[in-house]
C-alpha positions in Angstrom: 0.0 0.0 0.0 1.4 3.1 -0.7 1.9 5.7 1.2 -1.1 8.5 1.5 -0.8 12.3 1.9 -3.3 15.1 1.4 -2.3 18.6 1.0 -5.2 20.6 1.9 -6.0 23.7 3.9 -9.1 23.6 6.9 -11.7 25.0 5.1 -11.4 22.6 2.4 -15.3 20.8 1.6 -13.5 18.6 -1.3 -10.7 17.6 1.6 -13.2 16.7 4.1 -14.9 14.6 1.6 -11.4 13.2 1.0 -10.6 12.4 4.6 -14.0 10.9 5.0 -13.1 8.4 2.3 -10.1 7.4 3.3 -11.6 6.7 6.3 -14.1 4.5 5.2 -11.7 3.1 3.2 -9.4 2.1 6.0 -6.3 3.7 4.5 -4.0 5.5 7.0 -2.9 9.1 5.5 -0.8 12.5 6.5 -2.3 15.8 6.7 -0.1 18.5 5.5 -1.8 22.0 5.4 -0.5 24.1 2.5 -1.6 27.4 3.7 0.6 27.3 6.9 3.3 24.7 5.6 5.7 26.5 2.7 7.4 23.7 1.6 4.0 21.9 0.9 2.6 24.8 -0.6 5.7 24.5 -2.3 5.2 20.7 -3.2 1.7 21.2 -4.5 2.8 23.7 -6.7 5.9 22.0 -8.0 3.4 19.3 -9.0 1.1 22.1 -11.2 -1.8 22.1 -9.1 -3.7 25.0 -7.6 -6.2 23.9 -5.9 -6.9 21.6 -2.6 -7.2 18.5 -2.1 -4.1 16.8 -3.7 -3.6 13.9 -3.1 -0.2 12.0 -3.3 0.2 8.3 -2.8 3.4 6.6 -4.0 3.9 8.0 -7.8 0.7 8.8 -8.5 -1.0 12.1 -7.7 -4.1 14.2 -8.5 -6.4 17.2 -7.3 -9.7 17.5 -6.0 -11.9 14.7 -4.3 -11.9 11.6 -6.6 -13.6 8.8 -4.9 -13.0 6.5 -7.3 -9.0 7.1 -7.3 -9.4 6.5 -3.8 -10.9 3.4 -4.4 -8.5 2.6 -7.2 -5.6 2.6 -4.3 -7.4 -0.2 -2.7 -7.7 -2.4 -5.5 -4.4 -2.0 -6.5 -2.8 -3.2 -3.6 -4.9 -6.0 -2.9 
C-alpha cells in the first residue's frame, strides 16, 4: 500500500470529503496544510496544481476529491 498524503488547507469541503473516504476506506494518511506549511505549498505547486485537495500516494497524484481514485488505491494493492 502506498503511502497517502493530502495537502489541503481547513476549510477545504473537497478535503473533508477526501478524509471521509479514506476513512471508510481504512487507508491511514498524512495531513499537510498548505496554507501554513511552505514547503508543501511548495510541493503542490511543483506538481502544477492550484487547488486543494491533492492527493499523493506513491507516484501517482491528483487534485480535488476523486472517490474512485481513492478506491482505485485499494484495489491496486490487494
Amino acid at each position: 500500500m502506498p503511502h497517502v498524503t493530502v495537502y489541503s488547507t481547513p476549510d477545504c469541503q473537497g478535503c473533508k470529503a477526501t478524509y471521509r473516504k479514506l476513512d471508510k476506506l481504512g487507508l491511514e494518511y498524512d495531513v499537510k496544510d498548505v496554507s501554513t506549511d511552505p514547503e508543501a505549498h511548495a510541493l503542490v505547486a511543483s506538481l502544477g496544481y492550484q487547488q486543494v485537495p491533492v492527493v499523493v500516494a506513491g507516484d501517482r497524484h491528483w487534485s480535488g476529491y476523486s472517490p474512485d481514485k481513492l478506491q482505485s488505491l485499494v484495489e491496486h494493492a490487494a
